[in-house]
C-alpha positions in Angstrom: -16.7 -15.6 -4.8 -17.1 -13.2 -1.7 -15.1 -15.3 0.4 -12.0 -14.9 -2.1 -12.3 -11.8 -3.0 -12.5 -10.0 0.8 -9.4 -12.4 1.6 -7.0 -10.5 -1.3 -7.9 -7.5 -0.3 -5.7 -7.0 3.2 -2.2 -6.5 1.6 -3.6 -4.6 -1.9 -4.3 -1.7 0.2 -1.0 -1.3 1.6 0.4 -1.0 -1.9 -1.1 1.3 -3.3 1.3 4.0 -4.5 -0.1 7.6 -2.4 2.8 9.6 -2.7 2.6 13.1 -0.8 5.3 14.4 -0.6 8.5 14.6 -2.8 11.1 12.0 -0.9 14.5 13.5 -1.9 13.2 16.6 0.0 10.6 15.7 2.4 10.4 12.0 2.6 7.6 9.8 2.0 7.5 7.8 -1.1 4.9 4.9 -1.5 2.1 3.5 0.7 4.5 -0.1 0.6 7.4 1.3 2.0 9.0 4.3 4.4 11.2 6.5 2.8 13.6 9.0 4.7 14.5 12.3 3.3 17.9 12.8 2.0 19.7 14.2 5.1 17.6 12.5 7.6 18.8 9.7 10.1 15.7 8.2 11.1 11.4 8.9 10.5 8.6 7.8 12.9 5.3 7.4 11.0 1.8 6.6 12.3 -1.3 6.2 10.4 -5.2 5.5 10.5 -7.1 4.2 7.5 -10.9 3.6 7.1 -11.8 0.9 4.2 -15.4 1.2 3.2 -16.4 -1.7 0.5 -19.2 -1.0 -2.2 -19.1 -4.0 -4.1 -17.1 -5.6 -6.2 -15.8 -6.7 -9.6 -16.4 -10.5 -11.0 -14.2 -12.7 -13.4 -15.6 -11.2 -16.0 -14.4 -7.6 -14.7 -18.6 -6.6 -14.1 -18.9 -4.3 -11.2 -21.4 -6.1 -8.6 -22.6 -4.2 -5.7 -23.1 -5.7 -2.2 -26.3 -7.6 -1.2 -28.8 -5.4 0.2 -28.8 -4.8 3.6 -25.0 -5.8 3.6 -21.7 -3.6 5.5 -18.0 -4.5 4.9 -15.5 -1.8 6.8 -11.8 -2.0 7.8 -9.7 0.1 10.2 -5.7 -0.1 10.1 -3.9 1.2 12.6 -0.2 1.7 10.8 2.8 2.2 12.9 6.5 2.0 11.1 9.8 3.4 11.5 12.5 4.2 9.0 16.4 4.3 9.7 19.7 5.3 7.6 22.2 2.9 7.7 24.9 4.5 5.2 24.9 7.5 3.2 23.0 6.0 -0.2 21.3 2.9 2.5 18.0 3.0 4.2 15.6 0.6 6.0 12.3 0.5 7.4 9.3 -1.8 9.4 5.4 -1.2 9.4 3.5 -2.8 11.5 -0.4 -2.5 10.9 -2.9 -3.6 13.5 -6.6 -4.4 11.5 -10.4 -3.7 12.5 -12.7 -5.7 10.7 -16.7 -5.1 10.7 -18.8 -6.9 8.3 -22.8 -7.3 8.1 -24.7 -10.1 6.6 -28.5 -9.9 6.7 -29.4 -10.9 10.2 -25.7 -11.7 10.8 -22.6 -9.5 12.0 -19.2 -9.9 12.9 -16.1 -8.2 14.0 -13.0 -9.2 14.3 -8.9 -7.1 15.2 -5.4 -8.6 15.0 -2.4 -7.9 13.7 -1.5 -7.3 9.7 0.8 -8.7 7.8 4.1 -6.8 8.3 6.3 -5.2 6.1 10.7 -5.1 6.3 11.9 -2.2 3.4 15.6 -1.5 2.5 16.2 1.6 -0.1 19.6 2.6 -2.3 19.5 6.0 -2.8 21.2 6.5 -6.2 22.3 9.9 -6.3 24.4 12.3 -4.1 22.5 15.6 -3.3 19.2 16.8 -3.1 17.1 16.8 -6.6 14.9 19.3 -6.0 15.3 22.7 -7.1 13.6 25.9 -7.7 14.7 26.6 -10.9 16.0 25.3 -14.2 19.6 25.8 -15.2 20.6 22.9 -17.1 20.2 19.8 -17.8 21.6 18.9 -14.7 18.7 20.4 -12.9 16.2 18.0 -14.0 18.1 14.7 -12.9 15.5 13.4 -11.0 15.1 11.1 -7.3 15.9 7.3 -8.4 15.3 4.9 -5.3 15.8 1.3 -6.0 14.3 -0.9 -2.9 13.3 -3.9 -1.9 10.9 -5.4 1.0 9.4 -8.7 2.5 5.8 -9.1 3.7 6.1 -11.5 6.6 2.7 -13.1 7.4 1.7 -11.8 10.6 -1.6 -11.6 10.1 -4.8 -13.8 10.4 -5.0 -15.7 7.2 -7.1 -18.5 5.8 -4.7 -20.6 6.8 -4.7 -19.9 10.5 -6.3 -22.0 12.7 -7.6 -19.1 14.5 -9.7 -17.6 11.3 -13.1 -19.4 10.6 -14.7 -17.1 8.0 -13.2 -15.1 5.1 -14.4 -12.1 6.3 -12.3 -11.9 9.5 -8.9 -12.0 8.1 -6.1 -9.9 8.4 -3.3 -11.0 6.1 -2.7 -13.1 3.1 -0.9 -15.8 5.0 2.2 -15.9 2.5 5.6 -14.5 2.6 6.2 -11.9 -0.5 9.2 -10.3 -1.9 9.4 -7.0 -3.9 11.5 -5.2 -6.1 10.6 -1.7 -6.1 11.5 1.5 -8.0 10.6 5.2 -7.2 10.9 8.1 -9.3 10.8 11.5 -8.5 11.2 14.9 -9.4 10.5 18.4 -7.7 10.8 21.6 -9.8 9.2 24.0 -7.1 6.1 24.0 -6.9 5.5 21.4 -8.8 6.1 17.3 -8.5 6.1 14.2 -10.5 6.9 11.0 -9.4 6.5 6.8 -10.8 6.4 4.5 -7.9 6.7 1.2 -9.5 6.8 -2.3 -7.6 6.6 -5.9 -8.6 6.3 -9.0 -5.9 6.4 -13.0 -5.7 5.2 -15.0 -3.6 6.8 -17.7 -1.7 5.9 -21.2 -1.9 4.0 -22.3 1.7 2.5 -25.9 2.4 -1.1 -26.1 3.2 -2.9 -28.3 5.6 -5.6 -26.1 7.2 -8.3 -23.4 6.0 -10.7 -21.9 7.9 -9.7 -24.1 11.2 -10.4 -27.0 9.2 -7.7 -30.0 8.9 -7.8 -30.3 4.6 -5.2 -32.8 2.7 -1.9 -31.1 2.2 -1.2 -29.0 -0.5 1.3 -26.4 -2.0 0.1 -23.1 -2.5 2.0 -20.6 -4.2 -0.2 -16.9 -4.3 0.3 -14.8 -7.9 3.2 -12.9 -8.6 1.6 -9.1 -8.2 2.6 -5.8 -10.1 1.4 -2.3 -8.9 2.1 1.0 -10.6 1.2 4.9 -9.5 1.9 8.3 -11.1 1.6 11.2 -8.8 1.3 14.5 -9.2 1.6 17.5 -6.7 1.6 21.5 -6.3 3.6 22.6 -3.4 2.6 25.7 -1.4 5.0 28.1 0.8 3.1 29.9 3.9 4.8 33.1 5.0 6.0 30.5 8.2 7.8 29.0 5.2 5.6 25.8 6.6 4.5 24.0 3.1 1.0 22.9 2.1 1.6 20.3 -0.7 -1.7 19.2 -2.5 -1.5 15.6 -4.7 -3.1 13.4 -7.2 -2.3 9.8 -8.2 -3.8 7.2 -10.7 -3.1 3.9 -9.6 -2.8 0.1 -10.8 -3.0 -3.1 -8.9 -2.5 -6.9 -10.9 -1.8 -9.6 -9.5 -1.7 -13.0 -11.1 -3.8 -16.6 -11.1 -2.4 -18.6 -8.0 -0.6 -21.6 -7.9 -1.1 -25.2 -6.2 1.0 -28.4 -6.1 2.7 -26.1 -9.3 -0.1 -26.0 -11.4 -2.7 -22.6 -11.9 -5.8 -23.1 -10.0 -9.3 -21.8 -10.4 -9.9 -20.7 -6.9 -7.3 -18.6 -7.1 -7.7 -16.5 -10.1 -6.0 -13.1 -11.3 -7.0 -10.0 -9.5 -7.4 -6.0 -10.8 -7.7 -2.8 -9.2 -7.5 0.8 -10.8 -8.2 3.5 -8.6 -7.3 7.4 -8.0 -6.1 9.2 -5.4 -6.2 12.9 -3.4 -4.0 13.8 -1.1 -2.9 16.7 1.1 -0.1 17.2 3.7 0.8 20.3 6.0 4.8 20.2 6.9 6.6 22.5 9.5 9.1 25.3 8.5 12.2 22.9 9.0 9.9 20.2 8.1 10.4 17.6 11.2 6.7 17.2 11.7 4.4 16.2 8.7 0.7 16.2 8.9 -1.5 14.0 6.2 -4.6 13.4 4.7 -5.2 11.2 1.8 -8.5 9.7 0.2 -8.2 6.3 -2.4 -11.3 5.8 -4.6 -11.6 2.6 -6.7 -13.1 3.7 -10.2 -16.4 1.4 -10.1 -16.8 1.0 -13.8 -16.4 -2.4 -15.5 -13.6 -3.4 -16.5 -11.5 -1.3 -13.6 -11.1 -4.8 -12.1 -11.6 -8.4 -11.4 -12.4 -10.5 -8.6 -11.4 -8.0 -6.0 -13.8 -5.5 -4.0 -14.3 -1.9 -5.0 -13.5 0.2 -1.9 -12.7 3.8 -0.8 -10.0 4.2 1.6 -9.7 7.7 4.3 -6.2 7.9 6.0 -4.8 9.7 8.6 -1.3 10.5 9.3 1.5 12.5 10.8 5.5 12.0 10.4 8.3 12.8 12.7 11.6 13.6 11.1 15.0 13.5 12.9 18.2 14.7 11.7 
């Protein structure tokens, strides 16, 4: 169950909704995808995550903890770039670069490669700016809508690579996956609320190799996967007019039972994560440059998941702005 269970985790991560700052205004948006600010022409964003695992949740959604004597850890390197390509029209790439180092009693291994990479295109549905200092009408409370889609490409070390011999050294989920995804946002200074919602398929891939082993061909179609966030934040205004913004997210992560040759399969069962978040970013008075911390904590409980690994996740990041 171990070896499914580490090689789901590499792309949940990456969609977990973080938001820290509101996008209309400051850019930012979800972990799955880039978004400029309103006025901006283009965003350089580089991150640094640390993914400690502590266990995990079985079929039954029971929380297990780790053998004894046992150490799971991944760093991500995360580098991506957004662009404007028409007034409403945006699009970004992230390309992650993944650390693994995992202990077995009396065996160790480590592992890097690329991630699986990520192509994003926004519509900006609205005209101006949506946040405001102060109430006036109902017009003031028309909120950020962002309608997007993106494409995970399978860049990564997968299963299914001939280069991957053990589930614990992957780096991707070897499958190509398109989303439709909807944020929500809305900035009444200082405060912030915003819905990032996203929902993916999988694409259909033919199998005849796991884990550098030749097996008899199959089609393997991964679950179609739903992920939901609500964030809250508190914005706060130095006398530099630089802004310290402070956030907190709840998060949700499903994705459903696998598919081979059509048909469900067992060793590819449904997946849950819940988990919260903190966060806290530091932007400059005409806010070009934005510096962020964020921390992601599974809730260990049962019934806060199923057949995916509890983990806390530490990032790292700072945002260049050019308009």
């Amino acid at each position: 169950m171990k070896k499914v269970l580490i090689s789901l985790l590499f792309s949940g991560s990456l969609l977990l909704p973080l938001n820290t700052l509101a996008a209309s205004c400051c850019g930012g948006g979800s972990a799955s995808s880039l978004i400029l600010p309103k006025m901006a022409d283009s965003m350089f964003d580089y991150s640094f995550s640390y993914e400690k695992y502590d266990g995990f949740w079985n079929v039954d959604g029971d929380h297990i903890d780790d053998p004894e004597g046992s150490s799971f850890e991944q760093y991500r390197s995360n580098f991506a770039y957004a662009n404007r390509l028409g007034y409403r029209w945006q699009a970004s790439i992230q390309v992650p670069y993944v650390w693994n180092k995992n202990i077995y009693p009396e065996k160790e291994s480590a592992t890097n490669g690329l991630g699986d990479t990520v192509l994003g295109l926004w519509y900006e549905s609205f005209d101006d700016v949506k946040c405001v200092w102060k109430v006036t009408g109902w017009k003031s409370l028309e909120p950020a809508i962002y309608f997007g889609t993106s494409l995970t490409l399978p860049t990564g070390k997968s299963m299914y690579s001939g280069d991957v011999t053990q589930d614990n050294d992957v780096t991707g989920r070897g499958s190509y996956r398109l989303d439709a995804n909807l944020l929500i946002d809305k900035t009444i200074y200082p405060w912030s609320l915003s819905w990032a919602l996203s929902y993916g398929m999988h694409i259909e891939r033919p199998v005849n190799e796991e884990f550098g082993r030749t097996v008899e061909p199959y089609d393997l179609q991964l679950g179609d996967r739903i992920s939901n966030g609500i964030t809250f934040g508190y914005t706060h205004f130095l006398e530099s007019l630089s802004t310290v913004t402070v956030s907190a997210s709840v998060n949700d992560l499903r994705e459903g039972e696998g598919k081979i040759n059509g048909l469900k399969d067992a060793s590819l069962p449904s997946i849950k994560k819940q988990s919260v978040g903190l966060s806290l970013s530091y932007s400059t008075p005409i806010m070009d440059w934005v510096y962020k911390v964020s921390l992601n904590h599974a809730l260990q409980g049962d019934g806060r998941g199923e057949n995916f690994p509890t983990t806390d996740i530490v990032n790292l990041g700072v945002t260049y702005v050019i308009r």
